[in-house]
C-alpha angles and dihedrals in degrees: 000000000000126000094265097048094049084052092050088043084052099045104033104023119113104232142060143270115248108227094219095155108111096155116206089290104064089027098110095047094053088049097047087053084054089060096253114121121211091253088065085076132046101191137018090258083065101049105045083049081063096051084044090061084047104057087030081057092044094044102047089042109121094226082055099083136120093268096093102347102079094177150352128220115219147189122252092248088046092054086053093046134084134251107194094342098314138107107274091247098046094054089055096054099045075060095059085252125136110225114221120173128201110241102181119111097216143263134330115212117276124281133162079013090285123094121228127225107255112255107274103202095166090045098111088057097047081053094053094046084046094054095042087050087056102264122158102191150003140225133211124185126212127171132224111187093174148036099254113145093211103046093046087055092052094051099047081043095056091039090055094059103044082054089053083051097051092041078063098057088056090255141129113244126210110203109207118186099168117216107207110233090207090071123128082210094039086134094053102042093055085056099051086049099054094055089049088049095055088044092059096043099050087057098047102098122265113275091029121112139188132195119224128217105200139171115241106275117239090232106054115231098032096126100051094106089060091040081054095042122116093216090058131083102194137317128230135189127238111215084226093196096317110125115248093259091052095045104041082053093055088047102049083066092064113089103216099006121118135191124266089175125170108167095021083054108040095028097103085037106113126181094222094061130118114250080248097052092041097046089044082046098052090037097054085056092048102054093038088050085044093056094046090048098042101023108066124196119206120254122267107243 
């Protein structure tokens, strides 16, 4: 795939984005759902060679293709890595799947009840090695934990321009300002979101488009106005802790809005099983997370 067919693959495809991007942090828990305790491995060499089989085996899964599958995000040391004896992105894209990597660095400690994205100095050179290695976006991951004005600002800022500065490296950005859905202002906050959102993407100059990562908003049908949005490609949701069932059914009451799961995705996914238990597994959670993306349901009133 070209460039312009990944984008019209992105904006127009009937699917959804796998979200298979645990960085060394939560690493070991991914690895411990997928059946795999943290004495199986002595180093980190060895464990990141463990979540590499995983996503191999998931990507080279026949149930794992562009049909309903659009994209994959994936780890730095995923994207450098090889699926089959391929670069990881190629072998995406010879499935009909769009590669994506996160580029964020992780999580500053929480101020103005938001959390920052750490500082990236080496980012402009990650995204030259990405978009040398075929991929088409990125993805970077804050957190706001409460409805504070100020330190929501200050995360859709800092996302904007990381996302300026990954438009100049030729690439898609995903901008990613997690809600937690743990919040005791979780309303609020969405709200709040959604006003800073708009700010940023009226400024962004005309012929220029993001893509948003959101969490599922608790009042269906909040972000209409950025799936309408000219500036925006297209917006995912992220599951944020709620189970598969819980958050396909949220989804599915968000018109334009489509999955980028990780743990609703890979949570029924075991390393012991059989290639026939696995693949019936994974395919059981695609086609549940596709409904939920493609098939909307109206909203309870």
């Amino acid at each position: 795939m070209l460039d312009q067919e990944m984008k019209a693959k992105i904006a127009k495809g009937n699917g959804f984005i796998a979200a298979l991007d645990q960085s060394g942090g939560s690493t070991p828990k991914a690895l411990k759902g997928y059946g795999i305790e943290e004495d199986a491995y002595a180093n980190e060499e060895e464990m990141f060679a463990l979540i590499h089989a995983m996503r191999s085996r998931i990507i080279t899964s026949p149930v794992f293709t562009g049909d309903k599958v659009l994209g994959a995000i994936l780890f730095e040391r995923t994207m450098d890595g090889t699926v089959d004896g391929k670069p990881t992105p190629q072998a995406l894209i010879e499935r009909g799947v769009v590669p994506f990597i996160k580029i964020d660095k992780g999580l500053e400690d929480e101020a103005n009840g938001v959390q920052l994205m750490k500082p990236n100095p080496g980012l402009d050179t990650l995204l030259a090695r990405a978009k040398g290695l075929g991929v088409f976006g990125t993805k970077e991951r804050s957190v706001i934990n409460l409805a504070n004005r100020e330190g929501i600002a200050a995360v859709v800022a800092q996302q904007f321009e990381v996302g300026r500065q990954v438009l100049a490296g030729g690439l898609m950005p995903i901008i990613e300002p997690e809600v937690n859905i743990k919040s005791p202002e979780r309303a609020e906050a969405d709200a709040i979101l959604l006003e800073e959102i708009l700010k940023n993407l009226d400024a962004l100059p005309e012929g220029e488009q993001v893509m948003l990562k959101l969490s599922l908003p608790a009042k269906a049908g909040l972000f209409d106005p950025l799936v309408d949005h000219p500036k925006v490609l297209r917006v995912v949701a992220l599951s944020g802790g709620f189970s598969r069932t819980e958050a396909c059914a949220q989804l599915a009451q968000n018109r334009g809005i489509i999955a980028s799961f990780s743990r609703a995705l890979l949570n029924d996914l075991r390393h012991q099983m059989s290639d026939d238990e696995f693949n019936g597994s994974l395919g059981e959670a695609i086609d549940e997370i596709h409904g939920a993306s493609t098939a909307k349901q109206p909203i309870a009133v």
